[in-house]
TITILO-334866 format. One record per residue (C-alpha): residue number from 0; x, y, z. Coordinates in steps of 0.25 Angstrom, whole numbers. Layout:
BEGIN
<rec NUM, <X, Y, Z>>
...
This chain:
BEGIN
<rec 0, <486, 356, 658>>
<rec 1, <482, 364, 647>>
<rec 2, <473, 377, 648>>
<rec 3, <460, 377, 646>>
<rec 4, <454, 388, 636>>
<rec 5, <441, 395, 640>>
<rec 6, <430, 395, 631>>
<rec 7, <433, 412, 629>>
<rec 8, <447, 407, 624>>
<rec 9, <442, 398, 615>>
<rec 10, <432, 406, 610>>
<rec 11, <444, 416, 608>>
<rec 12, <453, 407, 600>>
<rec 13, <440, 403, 590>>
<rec 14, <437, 417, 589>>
<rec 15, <453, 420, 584>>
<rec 16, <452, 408, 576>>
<rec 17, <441, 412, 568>>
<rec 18, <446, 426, 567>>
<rec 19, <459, 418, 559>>
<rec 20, <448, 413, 552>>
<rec 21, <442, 425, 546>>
<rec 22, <455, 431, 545>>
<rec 23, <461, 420, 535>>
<rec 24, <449, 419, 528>>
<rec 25, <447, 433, 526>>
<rec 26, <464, 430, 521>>
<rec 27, <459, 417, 514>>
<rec 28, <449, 426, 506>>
<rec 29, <458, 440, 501>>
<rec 30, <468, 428, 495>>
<rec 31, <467, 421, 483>>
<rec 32, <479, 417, 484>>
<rec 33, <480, 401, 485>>
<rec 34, <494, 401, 493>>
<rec 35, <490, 411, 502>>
<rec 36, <478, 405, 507>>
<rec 37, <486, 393, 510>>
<rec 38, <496, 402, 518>>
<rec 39, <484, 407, 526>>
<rec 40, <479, 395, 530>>
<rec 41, <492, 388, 535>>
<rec 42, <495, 401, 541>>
<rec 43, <480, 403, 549>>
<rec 44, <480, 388, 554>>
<rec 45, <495, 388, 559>>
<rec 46, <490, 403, 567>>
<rec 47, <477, 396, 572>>
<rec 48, <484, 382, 575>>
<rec 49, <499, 386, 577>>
<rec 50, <500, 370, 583>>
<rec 51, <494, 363, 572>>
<rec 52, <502, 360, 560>>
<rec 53, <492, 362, 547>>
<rec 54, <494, 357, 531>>
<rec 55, <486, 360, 521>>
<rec 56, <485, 350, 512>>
<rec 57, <480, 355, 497>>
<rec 58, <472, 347, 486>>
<rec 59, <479, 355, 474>>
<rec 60, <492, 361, 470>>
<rec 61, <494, 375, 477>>
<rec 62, <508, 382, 475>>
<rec 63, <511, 387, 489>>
<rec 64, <519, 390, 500>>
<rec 65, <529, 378, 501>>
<rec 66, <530, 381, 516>>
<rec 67, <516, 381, 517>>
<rec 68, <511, 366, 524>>
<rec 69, <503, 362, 510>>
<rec 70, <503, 349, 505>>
<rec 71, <496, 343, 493>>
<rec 72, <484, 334, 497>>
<rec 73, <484, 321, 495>>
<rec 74, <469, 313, 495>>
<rec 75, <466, 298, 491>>
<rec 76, <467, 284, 494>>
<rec 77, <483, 286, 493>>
<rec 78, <482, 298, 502>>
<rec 79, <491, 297, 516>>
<rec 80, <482, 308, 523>>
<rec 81, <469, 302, 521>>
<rec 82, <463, 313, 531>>
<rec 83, <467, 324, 523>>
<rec 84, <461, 319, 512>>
<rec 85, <449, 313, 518>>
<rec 86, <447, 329, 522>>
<rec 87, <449, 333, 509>>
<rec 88, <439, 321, 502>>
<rec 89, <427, 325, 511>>
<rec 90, <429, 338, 515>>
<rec 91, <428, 336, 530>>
<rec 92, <439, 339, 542>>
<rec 93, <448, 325, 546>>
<rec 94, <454, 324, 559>>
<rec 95, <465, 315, 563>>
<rec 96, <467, 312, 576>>
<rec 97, <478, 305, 581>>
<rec 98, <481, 300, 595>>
<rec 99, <493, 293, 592>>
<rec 100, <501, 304, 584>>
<rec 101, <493, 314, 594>>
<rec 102, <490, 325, 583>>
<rec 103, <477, 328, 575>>
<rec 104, <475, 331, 561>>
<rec 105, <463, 339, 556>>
<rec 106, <461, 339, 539>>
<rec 107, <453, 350, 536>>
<rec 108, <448, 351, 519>>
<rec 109, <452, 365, 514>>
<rec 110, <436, 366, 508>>
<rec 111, <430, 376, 498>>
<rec 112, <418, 378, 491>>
<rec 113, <423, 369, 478>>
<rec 114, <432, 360, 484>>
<rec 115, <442, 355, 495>>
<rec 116, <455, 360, 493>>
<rec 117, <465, 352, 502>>
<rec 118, <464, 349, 517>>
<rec 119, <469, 357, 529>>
<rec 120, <478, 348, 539>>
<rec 121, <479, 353, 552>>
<rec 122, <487, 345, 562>>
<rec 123, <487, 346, 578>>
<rec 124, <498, 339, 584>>
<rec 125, <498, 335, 599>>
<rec 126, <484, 333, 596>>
<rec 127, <478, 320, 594>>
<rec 128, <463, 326, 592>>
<rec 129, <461, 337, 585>>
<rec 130, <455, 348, 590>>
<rec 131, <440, 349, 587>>
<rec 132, <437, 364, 590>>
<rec 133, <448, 367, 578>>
<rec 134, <442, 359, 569>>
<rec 135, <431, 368, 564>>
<rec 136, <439, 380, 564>>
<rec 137, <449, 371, 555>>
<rec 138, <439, 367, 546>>
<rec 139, <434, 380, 544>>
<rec 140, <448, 387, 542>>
<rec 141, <450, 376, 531>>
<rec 142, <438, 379, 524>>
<rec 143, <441, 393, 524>>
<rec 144, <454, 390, 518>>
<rec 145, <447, 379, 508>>
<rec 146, <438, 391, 502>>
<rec 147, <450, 400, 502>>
<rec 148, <458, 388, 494>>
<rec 149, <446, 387, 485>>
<rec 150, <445, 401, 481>>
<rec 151, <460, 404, 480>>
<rec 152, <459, 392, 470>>
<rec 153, <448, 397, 464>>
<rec 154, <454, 411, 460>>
<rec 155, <468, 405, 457>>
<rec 156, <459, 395, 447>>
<rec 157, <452, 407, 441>>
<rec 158, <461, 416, 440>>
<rec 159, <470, 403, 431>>
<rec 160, <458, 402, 421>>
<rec 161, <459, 417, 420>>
<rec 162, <472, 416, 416>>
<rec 163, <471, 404, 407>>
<rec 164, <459, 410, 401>>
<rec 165, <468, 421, 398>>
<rec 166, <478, 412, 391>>
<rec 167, <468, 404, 381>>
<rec 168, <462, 419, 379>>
<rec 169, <475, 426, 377>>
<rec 170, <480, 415, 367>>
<rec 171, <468, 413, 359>>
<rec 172, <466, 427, 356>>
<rec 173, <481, 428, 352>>
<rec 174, <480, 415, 344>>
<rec 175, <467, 422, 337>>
<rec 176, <475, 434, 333>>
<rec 177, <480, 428, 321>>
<rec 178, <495, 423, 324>>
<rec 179, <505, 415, 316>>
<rec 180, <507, 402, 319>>
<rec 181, <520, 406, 325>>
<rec 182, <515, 419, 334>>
<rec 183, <504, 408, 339>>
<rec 184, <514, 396, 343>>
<rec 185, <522, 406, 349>>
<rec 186, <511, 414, 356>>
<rec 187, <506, 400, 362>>
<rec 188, <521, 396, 367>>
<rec 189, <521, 409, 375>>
<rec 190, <507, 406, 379>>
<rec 191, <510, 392, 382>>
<rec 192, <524, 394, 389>>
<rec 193, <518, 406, 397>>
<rec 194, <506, 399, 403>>
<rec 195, <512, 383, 404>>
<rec 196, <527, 384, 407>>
<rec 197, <530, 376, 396>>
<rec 198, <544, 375, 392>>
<rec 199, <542, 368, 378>>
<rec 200, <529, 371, 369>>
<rec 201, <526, 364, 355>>
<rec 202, <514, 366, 343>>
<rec 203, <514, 353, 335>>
<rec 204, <502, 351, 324>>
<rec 205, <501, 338, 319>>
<rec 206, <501, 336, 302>>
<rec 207, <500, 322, 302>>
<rec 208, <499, 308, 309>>
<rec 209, <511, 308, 315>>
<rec 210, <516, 322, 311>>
<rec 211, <517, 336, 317>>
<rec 212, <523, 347, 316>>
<rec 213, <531, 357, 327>>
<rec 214, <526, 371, 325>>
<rec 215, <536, 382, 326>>
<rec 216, <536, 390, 339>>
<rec 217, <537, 377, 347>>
<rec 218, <548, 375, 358>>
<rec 219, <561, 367, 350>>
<rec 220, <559, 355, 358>>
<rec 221, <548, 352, 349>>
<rec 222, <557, 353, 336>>
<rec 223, <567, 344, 343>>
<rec 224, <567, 328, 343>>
<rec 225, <566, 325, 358>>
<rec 226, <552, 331, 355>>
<rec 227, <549, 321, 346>>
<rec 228, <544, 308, 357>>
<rec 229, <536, 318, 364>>
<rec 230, <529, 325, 354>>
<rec 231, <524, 311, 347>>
<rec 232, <520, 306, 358>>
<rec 233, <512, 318, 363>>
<rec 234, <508, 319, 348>>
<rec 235, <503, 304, 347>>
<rec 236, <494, 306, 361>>
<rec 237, <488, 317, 356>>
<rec 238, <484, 312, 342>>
<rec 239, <478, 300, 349>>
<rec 240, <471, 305, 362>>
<rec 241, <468, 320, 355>>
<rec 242, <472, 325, 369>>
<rec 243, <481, 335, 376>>
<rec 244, <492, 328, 383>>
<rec 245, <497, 332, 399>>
<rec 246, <509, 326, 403>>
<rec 247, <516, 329, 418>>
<rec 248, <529, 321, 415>>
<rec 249, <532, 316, 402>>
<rec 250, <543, 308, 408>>
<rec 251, <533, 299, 415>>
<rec 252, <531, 293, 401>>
<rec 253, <540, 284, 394>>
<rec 254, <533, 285, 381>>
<rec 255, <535, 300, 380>>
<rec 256, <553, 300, 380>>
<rec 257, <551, 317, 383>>
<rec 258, <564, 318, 392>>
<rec 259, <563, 334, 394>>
<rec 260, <549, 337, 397>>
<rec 261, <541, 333, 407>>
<rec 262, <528, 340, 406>>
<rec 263, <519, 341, 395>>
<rec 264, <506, 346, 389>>
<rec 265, <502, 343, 376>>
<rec 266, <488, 349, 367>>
<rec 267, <482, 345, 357>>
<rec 268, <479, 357, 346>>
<rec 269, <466, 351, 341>>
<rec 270, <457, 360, 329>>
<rec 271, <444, 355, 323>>
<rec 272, <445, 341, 332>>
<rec 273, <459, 339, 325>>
<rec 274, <471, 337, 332>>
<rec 275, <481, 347, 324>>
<rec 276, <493, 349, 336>>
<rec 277, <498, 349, 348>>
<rec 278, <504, 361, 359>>
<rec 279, <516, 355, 368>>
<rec 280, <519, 362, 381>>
<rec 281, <530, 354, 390>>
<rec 282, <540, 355, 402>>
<rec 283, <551, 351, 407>>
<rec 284, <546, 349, 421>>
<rec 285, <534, 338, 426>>
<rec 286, <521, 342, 428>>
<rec 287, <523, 355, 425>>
<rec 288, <509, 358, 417>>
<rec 289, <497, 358, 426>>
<rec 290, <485, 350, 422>>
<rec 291, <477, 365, 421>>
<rec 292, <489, 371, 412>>
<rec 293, <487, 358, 405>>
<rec 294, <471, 362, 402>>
<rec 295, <477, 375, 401>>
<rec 296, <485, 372, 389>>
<rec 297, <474, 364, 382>>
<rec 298, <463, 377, 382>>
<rec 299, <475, 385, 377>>
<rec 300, <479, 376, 366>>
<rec 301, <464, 373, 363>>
<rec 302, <459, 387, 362>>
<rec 303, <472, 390, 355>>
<rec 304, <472, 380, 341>>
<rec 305, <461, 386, 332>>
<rec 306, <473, 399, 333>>
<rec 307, <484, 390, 331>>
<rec 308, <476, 382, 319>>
<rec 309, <472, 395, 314>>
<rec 310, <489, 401, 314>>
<rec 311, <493, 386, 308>>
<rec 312, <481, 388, 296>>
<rec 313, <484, 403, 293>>
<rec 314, <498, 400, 292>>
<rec 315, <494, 390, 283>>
<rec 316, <486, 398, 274>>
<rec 317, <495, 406, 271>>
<rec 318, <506, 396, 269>>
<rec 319, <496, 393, 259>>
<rec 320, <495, 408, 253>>
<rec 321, <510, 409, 251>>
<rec 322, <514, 394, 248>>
<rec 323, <513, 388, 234>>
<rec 324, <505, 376, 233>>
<rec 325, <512, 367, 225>>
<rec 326, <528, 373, 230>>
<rec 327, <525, 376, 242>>
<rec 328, <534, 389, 240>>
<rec 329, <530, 402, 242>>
<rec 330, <518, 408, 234>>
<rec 331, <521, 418, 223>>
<rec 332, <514, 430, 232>>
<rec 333, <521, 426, 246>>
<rec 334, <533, 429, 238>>
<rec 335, <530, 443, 232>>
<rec 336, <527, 445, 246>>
<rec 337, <541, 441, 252>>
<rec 338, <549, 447, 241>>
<rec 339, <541, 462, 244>>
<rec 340, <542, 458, 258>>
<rec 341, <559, 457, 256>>
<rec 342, <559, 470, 247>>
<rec 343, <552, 478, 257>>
<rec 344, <563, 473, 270>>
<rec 345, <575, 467, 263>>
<rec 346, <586, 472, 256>>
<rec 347, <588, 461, 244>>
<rec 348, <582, 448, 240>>
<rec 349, <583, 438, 230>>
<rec 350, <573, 433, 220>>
<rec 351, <574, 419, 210>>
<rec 352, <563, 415, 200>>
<rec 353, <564, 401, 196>>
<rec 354, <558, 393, 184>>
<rec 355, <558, 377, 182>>
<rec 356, <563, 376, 169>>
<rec 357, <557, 368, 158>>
<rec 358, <543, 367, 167>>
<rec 359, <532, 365, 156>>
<rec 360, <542, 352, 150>>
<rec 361, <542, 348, 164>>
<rec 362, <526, 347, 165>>
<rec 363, <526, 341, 151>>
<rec 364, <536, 332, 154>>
<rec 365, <531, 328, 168>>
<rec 366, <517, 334, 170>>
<rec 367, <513, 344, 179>>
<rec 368, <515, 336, 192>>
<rec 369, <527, 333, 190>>
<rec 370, <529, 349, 186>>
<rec 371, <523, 353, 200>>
<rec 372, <532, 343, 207>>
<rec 373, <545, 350, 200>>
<rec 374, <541, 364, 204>>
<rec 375, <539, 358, 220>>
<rec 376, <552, 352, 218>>
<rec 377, <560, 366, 214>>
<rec 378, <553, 373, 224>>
<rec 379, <557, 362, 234>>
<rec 380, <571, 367, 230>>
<rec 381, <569, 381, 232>>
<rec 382, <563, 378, 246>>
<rec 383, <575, 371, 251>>
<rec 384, <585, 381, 243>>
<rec 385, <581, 393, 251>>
<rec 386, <581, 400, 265>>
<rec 387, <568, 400, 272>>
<rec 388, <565, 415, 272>>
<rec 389, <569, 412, 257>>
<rec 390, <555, 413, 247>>
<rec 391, <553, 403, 238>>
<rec 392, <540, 402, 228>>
<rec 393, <532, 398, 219>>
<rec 394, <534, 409, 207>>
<rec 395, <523, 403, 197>>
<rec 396, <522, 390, 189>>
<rec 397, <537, 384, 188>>
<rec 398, <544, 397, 193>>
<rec 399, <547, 398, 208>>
<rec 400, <553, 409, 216>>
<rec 401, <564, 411, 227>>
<rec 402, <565, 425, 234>>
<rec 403, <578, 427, 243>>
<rec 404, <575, 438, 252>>
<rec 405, <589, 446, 256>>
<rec 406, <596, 438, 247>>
<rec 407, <608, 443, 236>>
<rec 408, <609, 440, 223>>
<rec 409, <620, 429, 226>>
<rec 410, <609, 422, 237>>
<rec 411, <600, 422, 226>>
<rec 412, <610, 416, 215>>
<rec 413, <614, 405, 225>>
<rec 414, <601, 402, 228>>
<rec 415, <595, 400, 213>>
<rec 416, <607, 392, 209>>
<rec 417, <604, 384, 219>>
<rec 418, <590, 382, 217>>
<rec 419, <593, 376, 202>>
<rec 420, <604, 370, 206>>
<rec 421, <596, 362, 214>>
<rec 422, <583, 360, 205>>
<rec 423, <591, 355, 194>>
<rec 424, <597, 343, 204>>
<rec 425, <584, 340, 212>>
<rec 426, <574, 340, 204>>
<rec 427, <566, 329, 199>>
<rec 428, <563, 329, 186>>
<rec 429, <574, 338, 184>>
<rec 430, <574, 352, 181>>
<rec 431, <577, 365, 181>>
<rec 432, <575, 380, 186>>
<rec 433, <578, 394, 180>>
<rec 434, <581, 406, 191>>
<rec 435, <581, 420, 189>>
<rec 436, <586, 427, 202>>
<rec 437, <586, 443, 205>>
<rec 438, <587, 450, 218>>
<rec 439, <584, 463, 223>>
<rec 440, <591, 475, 233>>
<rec 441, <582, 485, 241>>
<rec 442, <591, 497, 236>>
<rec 443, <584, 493, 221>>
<rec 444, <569, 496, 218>>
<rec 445, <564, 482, 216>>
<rec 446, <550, 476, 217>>
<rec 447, <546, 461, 217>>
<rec 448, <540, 463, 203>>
<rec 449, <554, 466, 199>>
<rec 450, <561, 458, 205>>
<rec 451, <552, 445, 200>>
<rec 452, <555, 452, 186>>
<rec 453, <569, 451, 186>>
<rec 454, <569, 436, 192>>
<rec 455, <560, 432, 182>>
<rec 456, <570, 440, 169>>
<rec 457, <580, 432, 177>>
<rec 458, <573, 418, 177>>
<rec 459, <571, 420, 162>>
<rec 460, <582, 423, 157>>
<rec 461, <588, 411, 166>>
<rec 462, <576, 401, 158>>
<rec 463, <581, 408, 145>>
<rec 464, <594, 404, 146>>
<rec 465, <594, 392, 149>>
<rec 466, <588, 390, 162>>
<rec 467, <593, 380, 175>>
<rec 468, <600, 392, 179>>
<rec 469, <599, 406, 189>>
<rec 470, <599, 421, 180>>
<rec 471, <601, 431, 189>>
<rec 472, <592, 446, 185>>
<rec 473, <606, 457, 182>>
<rec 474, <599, 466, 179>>
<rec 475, <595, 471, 192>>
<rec 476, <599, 484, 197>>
């Protein structure tokens, strides 16, 4: 038979129990910490109770111990532990007793002040009725550890909104600072790559029903034709719902055909109630963006346009300031500027003045449309004749220009040949152009003004004899 235990014994025990109580609360209380309050707990119930077997079964996703005995809870009508979640729907201790499996289950709700946060499962085998005078000291230990739960969530919530406050600030006042276009797609990748674990990010703005453009400083994927389904099918939702887009597994829909990437999260740049863009972020793994990175990523990209839109229009502006209306080559000043700018850091560069020849019989003959449409046609030419860093621009009236930094004088020739070769053959009404070409070496004095001098002696002496041909300036020294 067993012992009996005197009333001094039990009193005892109680008393050493709730001296484990005060000490893991006093624990629960120094630790903000969500795993360790969840070590403690195992670790207090197995020291008070070393035959009961005890679970905790959690109503949220908490990284921990994998050896820990935690499990996700599982509430409902499809629910199997319908106890469990019973505890955790009303808030009151369950007990299961069971004469035929001769063990006892108790569910305890892990409660705090806010919320219930999972239930305690404690199970005493080779008991068919639970004991009643360790109900209440469970109860109150799973409460204790319910407020513990609450606060360390709590903490860990704030200290996240800290820290994505600190993002949406950090970003906007950088994005405020005046950037380029360029520094602000590639200060947001960072952003965006740091905070999201996104493998792939791409800036689209839309420039038409069905057209948009891929800004530079996306990831390559998005300058590649597997990018194409997914992009106009995202584009398509977005136009028609004017919403973000949050997919865990894009391979779930057939529609979509994206093979790589699973996970996506898609946001609208929206300026002035007008849809303008769209920010990509996407991985290779499912479900891989929370639903709070997910909200994250919209207040980033929200509080992030007006910058962005402000980049794209000052870019523009001065696209504007230096761009020709009618040629849409470089302006007369931009092209000073670049020439000074080569003087001052290279060591030679080439310089061609070019003339349409015969351009008043043109406009009499054909009218002044025709006349602006001959000069877009040669300077169409120039355009695709030349390298990028190359300048080419609008001189004045028929005259155009093409500077040739750190190019010889046999660059320049081959150049200027080529340029009325080409004008002669491809243009419509046909015509002609004269060139005068002149370079320039750092160990002379030269200036800009003297350098557009000697092109311009050279371009007419090349109309004065006969024109449709290149003069070289010789008398340069």
């Amino acid at each position: 038979m067993p012992r009996e235990i005197c009333p001094t014994e039990i009193d005892i025990i109680k008393l050493k129990r709730y001296e484990q109580l005060y000490r893991v609360t006093a624990k629960f209380h120094s630790s903000m910490d969500m795993a360790e309050v969840l070590k403690e707990i195992i670790h207090t119930l197995k020291e008070v109770y070393e035959t009961f077997d005890c679970v905790l079964l959690l109503s949220h996703d908490t990284s921990t111990d994998p050896e820990l005995p935690i499990h996700d809870l599982e509430y409902g009508s499809d629910s199997i532990n319908q106890a469990a979640a019973q505890a955790y729907l009303t808030g009151n201790v369950q007990i299961e007793d069971s004469l035929i499996n001769d063990k006892s289950v108790l569910y305890a709700p892990l409660k705090g002040k806010q919320g219930i946060y999972g239930v305690l499962q404690v199970t005493a085998p080779d008991t068919p009725i639970f004991p009643k005078e360790e109900v209440g000291f469970i109860e109150l230990l799973a409460n204790t550890a319910g407020g513990a739960l609450e606060n360390a969530q709590l903490y860990q919530q704030s200290r996240k909104l800290i820290s994505d406050l600190q993002l949406i600030n950090k970003t906007t006042h950088r994005l405020n600072s005046n950037l380029r276009l360029s520094d602000t797609i590639n200060f947001m990748s960072e952003q965006i790559r740091a905070s999201f674990d996104a493998q792939v990010i791409g800036f689209l703005m839309f420039n038409g029903k069905d057209q948009f453009e891929v800004l530079t400083g996306s990831s390559d994927y998005f300058f590649q034709d597997e990018s194409v389904p997914l992009v106009h099918f995202i584009n398509n939702k977005i136009k028609q719902e004017k919403d973000a887009v949050f997919i865990g597994d894009l391979s779930l829909d057939e529609n979509i055909g994206e093979k790589k990437f699973r996970s996506l999260m898609v946001i609208p740049m929206i300026q002035s109630n007008a849809l303008i863009g769209a920010v990509y972020v996407l991985n290779e793994l499912p479900y891989h963006f929370s639903f709070d990175k997910f909200k994250l990523l919209q207040s980033l990209i929200h509080h992030s346009t007006l910058a962005f839109t402000n980049s794209m229009l000052r870019e523009e502006l001065e696209r504007m300031v230096i761009t020709d209306n009618l040629t849409k080559l470089h302006s007369r000043n931009y092209l000073d500027e670049r020439i000074q700018l080569s003087m001052n850091t290279d060591a030679l560069g080439a310089f061609l003045l070019i003339d349409i020849d015969d351009f008043k019989s043109i406009n009499d003959t054909f009218g002044h449309q025709v006349g602006d449409e001959v000069i877009i046609q040669v300077a169409n030419i120039i355009r695709k004749s030349i390298r990028e860093h190359d300048v080419g621009a609008r001189w004045g009236g028929e005259e155009l220009a093409v500077y040739l930094p750190k190019a010889d004088l046999k660059t320049g020739l081959m150049v200027a040949k080529r340029l009325v070769e080409r004008v002669e053959i491809e243009t419509n009404p046909k015509i002609t152009i004269s060139c005068g070409i002149t370079v320039w070496h750092k160990e002379n004095k030269d200036s800009v003004k003297k350098l557009f001098n000697r092109a311009d002696e050279a371009l007419y002496k090349a109309k004065q004899t006969g024109k449709n041909r290149v003069i070289i300036y010789d008398n340069y020294t």
